[in-house]
C-alpha positions as semicolon CSV with decimal commas, in nm:
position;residue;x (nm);y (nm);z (nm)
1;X;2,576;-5,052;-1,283
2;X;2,888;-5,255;-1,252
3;X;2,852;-5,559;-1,511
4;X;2,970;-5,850;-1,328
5;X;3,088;-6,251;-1,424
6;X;3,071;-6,446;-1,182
7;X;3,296;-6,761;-1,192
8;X;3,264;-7,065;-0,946
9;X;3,261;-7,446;-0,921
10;X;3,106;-7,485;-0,589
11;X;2,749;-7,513;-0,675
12;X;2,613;-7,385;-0,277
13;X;2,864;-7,108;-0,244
14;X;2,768;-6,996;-0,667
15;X;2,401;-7,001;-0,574
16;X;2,371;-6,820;-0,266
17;X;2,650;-6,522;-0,435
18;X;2,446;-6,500;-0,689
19;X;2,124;-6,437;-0,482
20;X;2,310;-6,220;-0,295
21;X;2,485;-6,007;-0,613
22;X;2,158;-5,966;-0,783
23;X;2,004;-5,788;-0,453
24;X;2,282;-5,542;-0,490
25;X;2,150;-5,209;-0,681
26;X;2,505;-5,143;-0,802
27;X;2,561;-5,487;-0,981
28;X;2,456;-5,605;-1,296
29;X;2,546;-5,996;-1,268
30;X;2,551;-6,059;-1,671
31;X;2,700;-6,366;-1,615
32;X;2,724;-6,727;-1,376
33;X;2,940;-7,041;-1,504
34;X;3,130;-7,293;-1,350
35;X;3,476;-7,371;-1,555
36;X;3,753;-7,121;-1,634
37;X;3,649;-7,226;-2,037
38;X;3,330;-7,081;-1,990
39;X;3,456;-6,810;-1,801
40;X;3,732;-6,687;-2,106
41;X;3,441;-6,707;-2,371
42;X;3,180;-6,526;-2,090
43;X;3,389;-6,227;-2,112
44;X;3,482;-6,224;-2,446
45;X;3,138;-6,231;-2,583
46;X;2,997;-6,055;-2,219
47;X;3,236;-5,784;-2,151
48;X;3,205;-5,758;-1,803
49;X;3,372;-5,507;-1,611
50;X;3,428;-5,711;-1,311
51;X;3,537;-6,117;-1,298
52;X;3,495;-6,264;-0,980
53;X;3,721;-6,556;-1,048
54;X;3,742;-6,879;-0,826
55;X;4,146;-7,057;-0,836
56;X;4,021;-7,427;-0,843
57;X;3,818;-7,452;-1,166
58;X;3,776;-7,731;-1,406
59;X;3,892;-7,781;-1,738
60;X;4,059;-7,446;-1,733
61;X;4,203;-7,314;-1,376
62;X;4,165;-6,972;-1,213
63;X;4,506;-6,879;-1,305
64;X;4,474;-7,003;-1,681
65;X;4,202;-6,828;-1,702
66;X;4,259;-6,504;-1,524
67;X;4,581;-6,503;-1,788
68;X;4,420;-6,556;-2,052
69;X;4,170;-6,290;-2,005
70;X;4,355;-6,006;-1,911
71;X;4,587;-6,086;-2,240
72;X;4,291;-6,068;-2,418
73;X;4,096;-5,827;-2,261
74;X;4,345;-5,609;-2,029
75;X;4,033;-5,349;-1,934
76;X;3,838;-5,593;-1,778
77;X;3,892;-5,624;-1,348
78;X;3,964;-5,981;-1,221
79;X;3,919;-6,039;-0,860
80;X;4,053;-6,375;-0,680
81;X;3,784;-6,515;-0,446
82;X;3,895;-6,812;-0,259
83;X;4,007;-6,968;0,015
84;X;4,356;-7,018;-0,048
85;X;4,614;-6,836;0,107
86;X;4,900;-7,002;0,019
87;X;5,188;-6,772;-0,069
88;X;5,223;-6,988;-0,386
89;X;4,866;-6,893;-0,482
90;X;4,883;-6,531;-0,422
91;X;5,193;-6,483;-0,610
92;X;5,052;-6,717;-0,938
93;X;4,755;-6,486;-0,901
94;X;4,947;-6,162;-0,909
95;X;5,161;-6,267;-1,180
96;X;4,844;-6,357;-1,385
97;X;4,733;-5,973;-1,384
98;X;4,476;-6,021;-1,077
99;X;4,351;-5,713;-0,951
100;X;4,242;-5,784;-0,651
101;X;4,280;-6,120;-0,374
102;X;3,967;-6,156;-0,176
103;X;3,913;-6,449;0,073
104;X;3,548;-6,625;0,088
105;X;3,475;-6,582;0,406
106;X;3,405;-6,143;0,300
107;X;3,057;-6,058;0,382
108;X;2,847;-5,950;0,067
109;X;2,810;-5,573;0,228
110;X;3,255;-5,539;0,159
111;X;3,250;-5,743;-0,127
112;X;3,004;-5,532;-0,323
113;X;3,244;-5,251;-0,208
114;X;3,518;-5,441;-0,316
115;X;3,402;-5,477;-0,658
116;X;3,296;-5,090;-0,662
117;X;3,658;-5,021;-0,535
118;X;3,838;-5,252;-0,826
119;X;3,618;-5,174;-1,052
120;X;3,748;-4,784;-1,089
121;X;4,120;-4,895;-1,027
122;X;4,184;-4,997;-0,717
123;X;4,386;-5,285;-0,678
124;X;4,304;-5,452;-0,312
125;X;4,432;-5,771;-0,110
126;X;4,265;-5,926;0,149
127;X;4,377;-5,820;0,505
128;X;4,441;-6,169;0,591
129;X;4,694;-6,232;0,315
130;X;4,907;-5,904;0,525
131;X;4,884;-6,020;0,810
132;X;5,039;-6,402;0,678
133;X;5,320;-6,172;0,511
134;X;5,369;-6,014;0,863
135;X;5,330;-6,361;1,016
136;X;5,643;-6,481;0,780
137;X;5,837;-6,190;0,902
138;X;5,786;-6,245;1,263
139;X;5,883;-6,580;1,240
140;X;6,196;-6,490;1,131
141;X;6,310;-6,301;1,403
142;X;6,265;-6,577;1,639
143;X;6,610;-6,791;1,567
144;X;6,526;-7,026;1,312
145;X;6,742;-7,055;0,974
146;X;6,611;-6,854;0,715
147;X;6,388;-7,058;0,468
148;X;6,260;-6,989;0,082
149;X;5,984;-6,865;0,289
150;X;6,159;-6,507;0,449
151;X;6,140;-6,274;0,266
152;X;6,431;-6,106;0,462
153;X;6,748;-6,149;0,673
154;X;6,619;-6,154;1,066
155;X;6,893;-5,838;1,069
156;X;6,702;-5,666;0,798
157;X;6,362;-5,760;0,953
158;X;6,410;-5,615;1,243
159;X;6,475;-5,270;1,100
160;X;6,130;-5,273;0,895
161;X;5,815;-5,157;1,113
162;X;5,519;-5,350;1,043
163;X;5,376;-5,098;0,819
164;X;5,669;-5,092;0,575
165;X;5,625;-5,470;0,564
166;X;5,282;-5,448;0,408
167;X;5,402;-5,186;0,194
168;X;5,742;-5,374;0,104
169;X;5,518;-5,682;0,006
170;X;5,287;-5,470;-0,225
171;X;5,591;-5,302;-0,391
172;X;5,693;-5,638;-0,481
173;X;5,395;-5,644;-0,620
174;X;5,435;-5,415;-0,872
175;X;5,187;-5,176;-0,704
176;X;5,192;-4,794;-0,719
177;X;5,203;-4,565;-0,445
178;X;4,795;-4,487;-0,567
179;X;4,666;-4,845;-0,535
180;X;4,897;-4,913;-0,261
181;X;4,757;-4,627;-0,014
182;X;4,373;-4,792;-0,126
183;X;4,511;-5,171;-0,003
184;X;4,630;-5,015;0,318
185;X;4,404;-4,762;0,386
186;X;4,648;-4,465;0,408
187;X;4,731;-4,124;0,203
188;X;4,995;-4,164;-0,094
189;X;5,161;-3,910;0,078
190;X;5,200;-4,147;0,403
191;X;5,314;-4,422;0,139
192;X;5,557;-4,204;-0,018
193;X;5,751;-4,177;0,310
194;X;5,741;-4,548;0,376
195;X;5,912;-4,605;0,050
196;X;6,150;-4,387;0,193
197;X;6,217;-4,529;0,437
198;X;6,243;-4,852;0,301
199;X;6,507;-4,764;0,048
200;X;6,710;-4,621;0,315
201;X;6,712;-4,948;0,553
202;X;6,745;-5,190;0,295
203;X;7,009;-4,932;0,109
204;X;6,892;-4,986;-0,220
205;X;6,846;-4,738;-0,482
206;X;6,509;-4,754;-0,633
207;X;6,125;-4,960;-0,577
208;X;6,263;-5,165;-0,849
209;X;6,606;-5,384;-0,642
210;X;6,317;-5,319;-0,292
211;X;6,120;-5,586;-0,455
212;X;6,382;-5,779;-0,597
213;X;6,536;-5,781;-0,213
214;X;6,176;-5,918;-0,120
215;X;6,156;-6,148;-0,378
216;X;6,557;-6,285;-0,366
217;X;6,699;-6,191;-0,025
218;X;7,051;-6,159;-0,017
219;X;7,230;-6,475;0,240
């Protein structure tokens, strides 16, 4: 049994995840509050192995509190679940120690695979955050100036299939080639020779100046 917290402010989406978690054989739901306070003193006292952790929480955030939790307790598994998709919110998320971004609109059948998945290391974003990444570096190839927003040179862009795109943006992430191949679906051995790749069209030496390209293109 997978002991999961469950952390969310909107009362009608809370209640009918938690009717649908506790139908799941494979969850133990130890846990339902409503504030990111709450949530930091659930899991201390709870130990959950799983935190299913709304963004826009009271009194304490989803950010705050993902932070805070993962400093204090680094082997429990936070999970994002909202609706945002904001690049802003993603990256916040990340940088808090998230590990994994899942969208609301998941039906309970993937999500309790989700959890399963995160649960024994798996780090996993939402399809939909990918394909806003690819979305971003499309746009750029289409004449407009290059904003804070693209993450690469139209020049460079066009060199990069779509597939070492994704893999680019979870690099950046400070994924490894393990948890990467479980986001996308692929062997490590496939992701190994995307990174290859990579390095070679951006010529840059290592994973390490590959995400700081993605993160601070060059003009």
């Amino acid at each position: 049994m997978i002991r999961v917290l469950l952390v969310e402010d909107d009362e009608v989406f809370r209640i009918g995840l938690t009717t649908a978690l506790k139908q799941s054989q494979n969850i133990d739901l130890i846990g339902v509050c409503s504030d990111g306070k709450t949530a930091l003193e659930m899991a201390e006292s709870n130990q959950p192995d799983v935190v299913l952790m709304d963004l826009g929480l009271p009194i304490l955030n989803g950010m705050e509190a993902t932070r805070f939790i993962k400093s204090q307790i680094p082997e429990v598994r936070v999970i994002a679940l909202t609706s945002h998709t904001e690049p802003q919110y993603v990256d916040e998320m990340m940088q808090a120690g998230v590990d994994g971004y899942c969208l609301k609109g998941i039906s309970t059948n993937r999500l309790v695979t989700l959890i399963e998945e995160v649960s024994q290391g798996t780090f996993w974003i939402d399809s939909a955050i990918v394909d806003q990444i690819r979305g971003r570096f499309s746009s750029t190839s289409h004449g407009h100036e290059p904003s804070a927003l693209d993450p690469f040179p139209s020049e460079v862009l066009k060199s990069l299939t779509e597939r070492e795109a994704e893999v680019l943006a979870l690099i950046a992430q400070g994924r490894k080639n393990a948890e990467i191949a479980e986001s996308l679906f692929i062997s490590p051995g496939t992701v190994r020779v995307h990174v290859h790749s990579i390095l070679h069209k951006l010529n840059v030496r290592d994973r390490t100046e590959a995400a700081l390209f993605f993160r601070h293109p060059p003009a």
